[in-house]
Structures are given as C-alpha cells and as structure tokens.
PDB file of N, CA, C and O in Angstrom, chain B, residues numbered from 101:
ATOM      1  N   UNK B 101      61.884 102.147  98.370  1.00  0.00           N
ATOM      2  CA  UNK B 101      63.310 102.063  98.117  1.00  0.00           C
ATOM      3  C   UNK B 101      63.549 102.107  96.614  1.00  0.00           C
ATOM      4  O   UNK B 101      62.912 101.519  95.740  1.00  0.00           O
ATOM      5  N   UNK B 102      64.617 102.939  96.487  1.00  0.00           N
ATOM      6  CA  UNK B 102      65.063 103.129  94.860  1.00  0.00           C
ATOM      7  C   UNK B 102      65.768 101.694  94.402  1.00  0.00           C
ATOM      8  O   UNK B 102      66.973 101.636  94.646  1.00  0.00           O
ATOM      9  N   UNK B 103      65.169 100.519  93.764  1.00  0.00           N
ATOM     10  CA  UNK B 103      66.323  99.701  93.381  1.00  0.00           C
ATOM     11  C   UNK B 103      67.535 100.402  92.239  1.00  0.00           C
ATOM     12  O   UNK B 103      67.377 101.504  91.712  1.00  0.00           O
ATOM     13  N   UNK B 104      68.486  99.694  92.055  1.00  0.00           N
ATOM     14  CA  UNK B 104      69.227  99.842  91.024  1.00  0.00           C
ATOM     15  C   UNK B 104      68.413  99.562  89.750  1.00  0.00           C
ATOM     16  O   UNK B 104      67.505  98.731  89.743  1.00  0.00           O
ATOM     17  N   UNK B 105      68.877 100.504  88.344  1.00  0.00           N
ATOM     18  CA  UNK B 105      67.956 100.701  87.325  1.00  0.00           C
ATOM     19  C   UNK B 105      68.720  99.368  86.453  1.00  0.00           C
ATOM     20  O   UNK B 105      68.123  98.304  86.293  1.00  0.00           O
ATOM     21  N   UNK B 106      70.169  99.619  85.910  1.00  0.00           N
ATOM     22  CA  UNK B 106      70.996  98.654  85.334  1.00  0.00           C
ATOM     23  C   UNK B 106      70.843  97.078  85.857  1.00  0.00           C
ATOM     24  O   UNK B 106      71.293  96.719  86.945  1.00  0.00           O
ATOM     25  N   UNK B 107      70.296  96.374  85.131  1.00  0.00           N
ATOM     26  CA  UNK B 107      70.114  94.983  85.233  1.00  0.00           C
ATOM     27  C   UNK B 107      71.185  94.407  86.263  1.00  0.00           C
ATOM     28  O   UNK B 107      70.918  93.947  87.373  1.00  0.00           O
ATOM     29  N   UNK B 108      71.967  94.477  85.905  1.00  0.00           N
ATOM     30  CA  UNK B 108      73.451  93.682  86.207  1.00  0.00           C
ATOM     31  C   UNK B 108      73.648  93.842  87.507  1.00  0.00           C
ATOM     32  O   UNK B 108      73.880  92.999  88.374  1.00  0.00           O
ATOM     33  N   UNK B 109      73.462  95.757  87.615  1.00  0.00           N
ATOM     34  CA  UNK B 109      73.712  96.444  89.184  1.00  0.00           C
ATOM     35  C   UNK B 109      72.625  95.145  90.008  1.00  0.00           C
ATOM     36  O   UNK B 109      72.882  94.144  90.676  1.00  0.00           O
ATOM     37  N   UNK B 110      71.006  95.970  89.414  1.00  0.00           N
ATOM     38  CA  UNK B 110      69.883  94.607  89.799  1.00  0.00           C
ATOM     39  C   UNK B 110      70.521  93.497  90.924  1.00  0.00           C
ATOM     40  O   UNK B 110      70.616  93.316  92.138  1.00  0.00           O
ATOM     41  N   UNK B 111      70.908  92.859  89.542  1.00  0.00           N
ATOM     42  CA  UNK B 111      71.098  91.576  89.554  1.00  0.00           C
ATOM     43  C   UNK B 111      72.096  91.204  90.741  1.00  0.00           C
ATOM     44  O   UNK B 111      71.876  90.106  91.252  1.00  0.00           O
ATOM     45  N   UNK B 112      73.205  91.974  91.284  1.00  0.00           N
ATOM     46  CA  UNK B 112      74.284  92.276  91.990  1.00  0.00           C
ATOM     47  C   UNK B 112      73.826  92.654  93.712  1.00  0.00           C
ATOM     48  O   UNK B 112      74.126  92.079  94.758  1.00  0.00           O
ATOM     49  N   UNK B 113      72.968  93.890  93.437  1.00  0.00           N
ATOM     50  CA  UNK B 113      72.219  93.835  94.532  1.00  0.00           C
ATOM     51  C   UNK B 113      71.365  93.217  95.199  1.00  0.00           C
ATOM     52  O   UNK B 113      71.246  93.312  96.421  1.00  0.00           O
ATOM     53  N   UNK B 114      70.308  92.138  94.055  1.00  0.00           N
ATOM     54  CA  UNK B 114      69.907  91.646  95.254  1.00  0.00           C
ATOM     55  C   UNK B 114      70.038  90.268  95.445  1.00  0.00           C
ATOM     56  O   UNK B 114      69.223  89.666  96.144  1.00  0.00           O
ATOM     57  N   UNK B 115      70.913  89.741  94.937  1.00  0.00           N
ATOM     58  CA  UNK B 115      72.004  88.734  94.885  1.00  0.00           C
ATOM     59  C   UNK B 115      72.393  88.691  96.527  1.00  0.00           C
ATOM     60  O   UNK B 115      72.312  87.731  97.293  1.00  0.00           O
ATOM     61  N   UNK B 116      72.808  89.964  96.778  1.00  0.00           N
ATOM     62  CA  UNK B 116      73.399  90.546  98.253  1.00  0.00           C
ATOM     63  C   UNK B 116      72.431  90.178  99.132  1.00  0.00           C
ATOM     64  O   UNK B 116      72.496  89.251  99.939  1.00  0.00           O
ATOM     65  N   UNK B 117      71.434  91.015  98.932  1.00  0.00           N
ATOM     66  CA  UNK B 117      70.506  90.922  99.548  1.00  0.00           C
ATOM     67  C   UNK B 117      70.311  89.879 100.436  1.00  0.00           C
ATOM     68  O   UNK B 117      70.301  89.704 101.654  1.00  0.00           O
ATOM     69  N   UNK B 118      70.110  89.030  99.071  1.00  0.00           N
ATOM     70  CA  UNK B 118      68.808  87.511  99.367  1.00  0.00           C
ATOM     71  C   UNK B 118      70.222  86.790 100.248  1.00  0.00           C
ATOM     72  O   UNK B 118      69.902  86.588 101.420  1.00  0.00           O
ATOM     73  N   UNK B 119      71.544  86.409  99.974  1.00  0.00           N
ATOM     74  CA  UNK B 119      72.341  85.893 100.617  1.00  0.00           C
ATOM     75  C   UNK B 119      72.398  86.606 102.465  1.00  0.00           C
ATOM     76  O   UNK B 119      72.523  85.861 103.437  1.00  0.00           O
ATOM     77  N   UNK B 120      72.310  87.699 102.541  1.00  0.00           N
ATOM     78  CA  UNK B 120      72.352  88.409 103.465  1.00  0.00           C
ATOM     79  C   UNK B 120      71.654  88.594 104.588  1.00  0.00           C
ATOM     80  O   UNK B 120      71.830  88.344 105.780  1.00  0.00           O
ATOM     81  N   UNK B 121      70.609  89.217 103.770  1.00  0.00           N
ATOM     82  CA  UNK B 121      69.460  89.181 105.087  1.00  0.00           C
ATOM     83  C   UNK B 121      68.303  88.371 104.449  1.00  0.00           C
ATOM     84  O   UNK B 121      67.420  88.434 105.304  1.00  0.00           O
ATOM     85  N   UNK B 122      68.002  87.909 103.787  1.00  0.00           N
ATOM     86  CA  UNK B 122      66.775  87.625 103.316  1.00  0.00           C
ATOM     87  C   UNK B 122      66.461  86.234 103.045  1.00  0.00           C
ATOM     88  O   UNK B 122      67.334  85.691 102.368  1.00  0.00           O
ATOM     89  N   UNK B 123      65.096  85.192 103.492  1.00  0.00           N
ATOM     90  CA  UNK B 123      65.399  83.807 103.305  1.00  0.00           C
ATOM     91  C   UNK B 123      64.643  83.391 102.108  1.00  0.00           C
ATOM     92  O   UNK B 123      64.614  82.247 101.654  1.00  0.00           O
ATOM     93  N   UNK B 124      63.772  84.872 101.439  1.00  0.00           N
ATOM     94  CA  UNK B 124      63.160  84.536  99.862  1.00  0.00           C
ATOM     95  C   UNK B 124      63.317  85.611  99.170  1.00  0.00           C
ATOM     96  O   UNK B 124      63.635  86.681  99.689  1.00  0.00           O
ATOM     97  N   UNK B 125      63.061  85.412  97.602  1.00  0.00           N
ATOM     98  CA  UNK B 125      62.636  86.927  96.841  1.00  0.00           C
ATOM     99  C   UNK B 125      61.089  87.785  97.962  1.00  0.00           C
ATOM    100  O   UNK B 125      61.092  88.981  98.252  1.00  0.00           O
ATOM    101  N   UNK B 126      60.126  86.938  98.324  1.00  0.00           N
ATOM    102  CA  UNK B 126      58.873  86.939  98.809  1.00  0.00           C
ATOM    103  C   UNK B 126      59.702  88.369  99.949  1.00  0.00           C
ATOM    104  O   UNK B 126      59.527  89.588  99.953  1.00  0.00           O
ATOM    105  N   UNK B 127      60.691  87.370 100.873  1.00  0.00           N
ATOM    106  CA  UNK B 127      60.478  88.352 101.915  1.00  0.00           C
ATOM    107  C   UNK B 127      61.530  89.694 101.645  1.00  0.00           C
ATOM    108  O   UNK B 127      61.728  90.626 102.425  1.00  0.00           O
ATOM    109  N   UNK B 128      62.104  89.497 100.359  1.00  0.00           N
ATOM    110  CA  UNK B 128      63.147  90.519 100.516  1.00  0.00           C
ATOM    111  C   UNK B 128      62.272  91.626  99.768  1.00  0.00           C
ATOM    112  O   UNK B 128      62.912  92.676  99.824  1.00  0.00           O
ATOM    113  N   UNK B 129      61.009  91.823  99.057  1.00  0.00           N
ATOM    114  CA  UNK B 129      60.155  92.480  97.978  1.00  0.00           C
ATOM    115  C   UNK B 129      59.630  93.020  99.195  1.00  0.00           C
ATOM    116  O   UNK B 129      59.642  94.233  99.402  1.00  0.00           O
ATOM    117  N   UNK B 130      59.034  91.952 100.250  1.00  0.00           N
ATOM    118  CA  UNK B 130      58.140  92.651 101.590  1.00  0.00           C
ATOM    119  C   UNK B 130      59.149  93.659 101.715  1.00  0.00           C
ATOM    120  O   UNK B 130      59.151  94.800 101.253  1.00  0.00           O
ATOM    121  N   UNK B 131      60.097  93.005 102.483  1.00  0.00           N
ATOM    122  CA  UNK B 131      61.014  94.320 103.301  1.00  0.00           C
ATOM    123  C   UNK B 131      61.423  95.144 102.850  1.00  0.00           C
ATOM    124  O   UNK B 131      61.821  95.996 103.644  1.00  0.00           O
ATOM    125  N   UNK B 132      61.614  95.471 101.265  1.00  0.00           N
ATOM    126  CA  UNK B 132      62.299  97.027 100.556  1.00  0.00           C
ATOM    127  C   UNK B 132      60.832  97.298  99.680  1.00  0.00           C
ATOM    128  O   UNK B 132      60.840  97.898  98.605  1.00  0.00           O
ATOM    129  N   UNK B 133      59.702  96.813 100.250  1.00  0.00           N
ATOM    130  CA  UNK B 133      58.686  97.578  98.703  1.00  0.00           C
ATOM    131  C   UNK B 133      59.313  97.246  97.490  1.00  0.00           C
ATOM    132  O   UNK B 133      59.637  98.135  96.701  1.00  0.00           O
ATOM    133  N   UNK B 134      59.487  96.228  97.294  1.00  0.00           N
ATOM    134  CA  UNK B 134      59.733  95.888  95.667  1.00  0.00           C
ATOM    135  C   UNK B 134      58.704  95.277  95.184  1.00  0.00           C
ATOM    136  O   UNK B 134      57.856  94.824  95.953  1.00  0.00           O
ATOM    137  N   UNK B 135      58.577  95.141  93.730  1.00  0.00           N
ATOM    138  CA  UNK B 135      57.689  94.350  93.110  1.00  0.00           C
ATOM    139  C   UNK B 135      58.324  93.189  92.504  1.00  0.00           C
ATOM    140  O   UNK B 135      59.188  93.253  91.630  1.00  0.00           O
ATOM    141  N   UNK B 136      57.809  92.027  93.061  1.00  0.00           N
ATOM    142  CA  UNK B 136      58.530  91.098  92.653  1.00  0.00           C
ATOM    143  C   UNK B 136      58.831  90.760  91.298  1.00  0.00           C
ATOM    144  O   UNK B 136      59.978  90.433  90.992  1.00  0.00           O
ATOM    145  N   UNK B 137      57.615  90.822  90.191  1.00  0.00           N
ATOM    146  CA  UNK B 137      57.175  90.676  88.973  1.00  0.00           C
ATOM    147  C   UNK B 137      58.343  91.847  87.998  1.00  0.00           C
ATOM    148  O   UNK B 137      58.958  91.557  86.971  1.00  0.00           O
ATOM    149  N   UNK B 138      58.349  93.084  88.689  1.00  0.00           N
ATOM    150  CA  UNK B 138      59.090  93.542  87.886  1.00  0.00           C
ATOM    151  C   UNK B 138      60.355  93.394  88.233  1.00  0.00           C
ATOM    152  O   UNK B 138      61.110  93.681  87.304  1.00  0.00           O
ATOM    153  N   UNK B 139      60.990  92.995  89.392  1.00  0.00           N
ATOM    154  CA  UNK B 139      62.080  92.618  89.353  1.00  0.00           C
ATOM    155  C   UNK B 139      62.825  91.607  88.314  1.00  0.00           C
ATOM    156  O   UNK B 139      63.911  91.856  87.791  1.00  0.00           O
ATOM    157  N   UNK B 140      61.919  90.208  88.064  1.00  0.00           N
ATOM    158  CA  UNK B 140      61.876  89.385  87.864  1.00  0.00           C
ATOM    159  C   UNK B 140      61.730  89.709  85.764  1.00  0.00           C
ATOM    160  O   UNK B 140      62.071  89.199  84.697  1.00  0.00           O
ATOM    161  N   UNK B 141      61.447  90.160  85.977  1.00  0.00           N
ATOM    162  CA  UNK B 141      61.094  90.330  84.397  1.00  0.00           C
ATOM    163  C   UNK B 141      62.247  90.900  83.900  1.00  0.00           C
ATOM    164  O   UNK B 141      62.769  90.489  82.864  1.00  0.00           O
ATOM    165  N   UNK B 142      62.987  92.427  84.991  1.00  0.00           N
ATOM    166  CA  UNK B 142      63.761  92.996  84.627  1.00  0.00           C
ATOM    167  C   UNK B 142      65.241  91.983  84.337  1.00  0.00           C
ATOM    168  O   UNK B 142      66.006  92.087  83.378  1.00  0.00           O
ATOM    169  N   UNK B 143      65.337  90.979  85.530  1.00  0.00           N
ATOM    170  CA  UNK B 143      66.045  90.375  85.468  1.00  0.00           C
ATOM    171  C   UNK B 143      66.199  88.940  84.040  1.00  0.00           C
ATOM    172  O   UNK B 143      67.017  88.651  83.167  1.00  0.00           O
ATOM    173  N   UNK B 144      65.165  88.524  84.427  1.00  0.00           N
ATOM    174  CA  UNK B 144      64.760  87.628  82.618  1.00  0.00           C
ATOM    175  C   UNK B 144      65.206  88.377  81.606  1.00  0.00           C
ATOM    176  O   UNK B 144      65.631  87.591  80.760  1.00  0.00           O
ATOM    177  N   UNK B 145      65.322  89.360  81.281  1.00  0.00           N
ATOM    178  CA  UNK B 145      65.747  89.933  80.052  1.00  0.00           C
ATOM    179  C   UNK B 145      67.196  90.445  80.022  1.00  0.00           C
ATOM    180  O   UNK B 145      67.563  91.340  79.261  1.00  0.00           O
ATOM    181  N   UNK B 146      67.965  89.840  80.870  1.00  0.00           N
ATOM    182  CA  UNK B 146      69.500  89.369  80.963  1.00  0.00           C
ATOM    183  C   UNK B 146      70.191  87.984  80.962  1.00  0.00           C
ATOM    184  O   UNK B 146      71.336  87.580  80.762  1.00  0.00           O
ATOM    185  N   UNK B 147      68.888  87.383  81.298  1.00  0.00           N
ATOM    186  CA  UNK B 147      68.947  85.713  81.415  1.00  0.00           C
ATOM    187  C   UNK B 147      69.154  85.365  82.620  1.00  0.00           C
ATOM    188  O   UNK B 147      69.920  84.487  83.018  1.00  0.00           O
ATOM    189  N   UNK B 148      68.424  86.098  83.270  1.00  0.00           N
ATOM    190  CA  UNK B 148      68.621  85.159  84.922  1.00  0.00           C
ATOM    191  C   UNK B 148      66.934  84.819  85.440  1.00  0.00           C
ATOM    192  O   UNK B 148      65.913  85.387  85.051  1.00  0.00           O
ATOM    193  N   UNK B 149      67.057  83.789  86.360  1.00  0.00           N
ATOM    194  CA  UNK B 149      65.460  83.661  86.838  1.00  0.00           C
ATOM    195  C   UNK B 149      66.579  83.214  88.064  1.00  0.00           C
ATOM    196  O   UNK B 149      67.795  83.042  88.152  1.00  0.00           O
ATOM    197  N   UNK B 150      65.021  83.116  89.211  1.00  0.00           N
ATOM    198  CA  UNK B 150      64.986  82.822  90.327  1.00  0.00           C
ATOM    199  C   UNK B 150      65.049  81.319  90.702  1.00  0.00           C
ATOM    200  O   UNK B 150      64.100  80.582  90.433  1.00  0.00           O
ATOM    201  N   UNK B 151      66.225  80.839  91.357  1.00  0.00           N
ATOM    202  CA  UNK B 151      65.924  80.033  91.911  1.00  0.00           C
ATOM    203  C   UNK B 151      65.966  79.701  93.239  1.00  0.00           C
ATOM    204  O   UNK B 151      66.944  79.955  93.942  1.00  0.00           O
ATOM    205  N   UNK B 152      64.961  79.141  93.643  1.00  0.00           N
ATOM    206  CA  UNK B 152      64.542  79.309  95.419  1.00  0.00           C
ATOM    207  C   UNK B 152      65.241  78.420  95.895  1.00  0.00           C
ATOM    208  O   UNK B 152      65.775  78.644  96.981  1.00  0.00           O
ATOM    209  N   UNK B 153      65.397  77.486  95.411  1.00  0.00           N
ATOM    210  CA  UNK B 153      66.655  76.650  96.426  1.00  0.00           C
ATOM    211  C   UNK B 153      67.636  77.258  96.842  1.00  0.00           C
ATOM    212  O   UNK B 153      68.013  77.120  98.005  1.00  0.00           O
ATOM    213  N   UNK B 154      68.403  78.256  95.755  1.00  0.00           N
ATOM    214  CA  UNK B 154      69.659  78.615  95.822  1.00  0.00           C
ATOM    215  C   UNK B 154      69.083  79.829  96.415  1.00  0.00           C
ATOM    216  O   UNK B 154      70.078  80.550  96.497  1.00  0.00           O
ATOM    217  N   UNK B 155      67.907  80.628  96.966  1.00  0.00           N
ATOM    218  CA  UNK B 155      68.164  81.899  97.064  1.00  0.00           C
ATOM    219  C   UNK B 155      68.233  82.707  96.166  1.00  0.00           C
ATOM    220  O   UNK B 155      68.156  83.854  96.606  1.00  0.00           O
ATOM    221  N   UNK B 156      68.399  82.625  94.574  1.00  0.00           N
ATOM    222  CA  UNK B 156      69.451  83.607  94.342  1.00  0.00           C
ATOM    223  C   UNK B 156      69.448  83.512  93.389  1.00  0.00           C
ATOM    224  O   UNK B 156      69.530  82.322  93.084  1.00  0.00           O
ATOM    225  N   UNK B 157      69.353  84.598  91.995  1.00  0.00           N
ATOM    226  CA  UNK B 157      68.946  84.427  90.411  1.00  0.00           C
ATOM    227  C   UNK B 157      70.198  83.786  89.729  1.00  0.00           C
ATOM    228  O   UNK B 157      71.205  84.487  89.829  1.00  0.00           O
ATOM    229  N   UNK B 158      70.291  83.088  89.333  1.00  0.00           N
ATOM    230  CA  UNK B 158      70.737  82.433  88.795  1.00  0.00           C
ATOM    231  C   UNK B 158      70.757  82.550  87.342  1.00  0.00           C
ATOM    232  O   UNK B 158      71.334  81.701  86.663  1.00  0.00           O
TER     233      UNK B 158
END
C-alpha cells in the first residue's frame, strides 16, 4: 500500500486508521505492509509519537 508521502496527510491517515479499524500501530503496519519504524520516524519529525493508550500519535 502507497501511504501518504506529506507528514500531516501521514499523520491524518493513520490517525483514521488506528481509530477505525485497527487496535495497534503493530496491527495496522501488519494489515497495509507498512513499516512501522519508518512511519514513526516520519512522523517524529513533525512532533508526534505514538501513544498506545490513546491509539493514536499524538
């Protein structure tokens, strides 16, 4: 799956995602072939990280 390239988009989509269908980053990376690491990095360099309580980068 093509993620979105723009952080923000990123950040927007899988925001969706994880609220949506998904009950971790873990299983939402399984189910679209993502890499979690680069998600995660991409996203850090906007100022968001993951938080698992909430689901949802924060």
């Amino acid at each position: 799956m093509n993620l979105p390239k723009d952080p923000i988009m990123l950040l927007s989509y899988v925001n969706t995602q994880l609220r949506d269908n998904y009950a971790s980053l873990d299983d939402f990376c399984a189910g679209v072939g993502a890499d979690r690491a680069e998600i995660e990095e991409k996203l850090r360099a906007v100022n968001y990280e993951y938080d698992a309580e909430r689901n949802a980068f924060v």
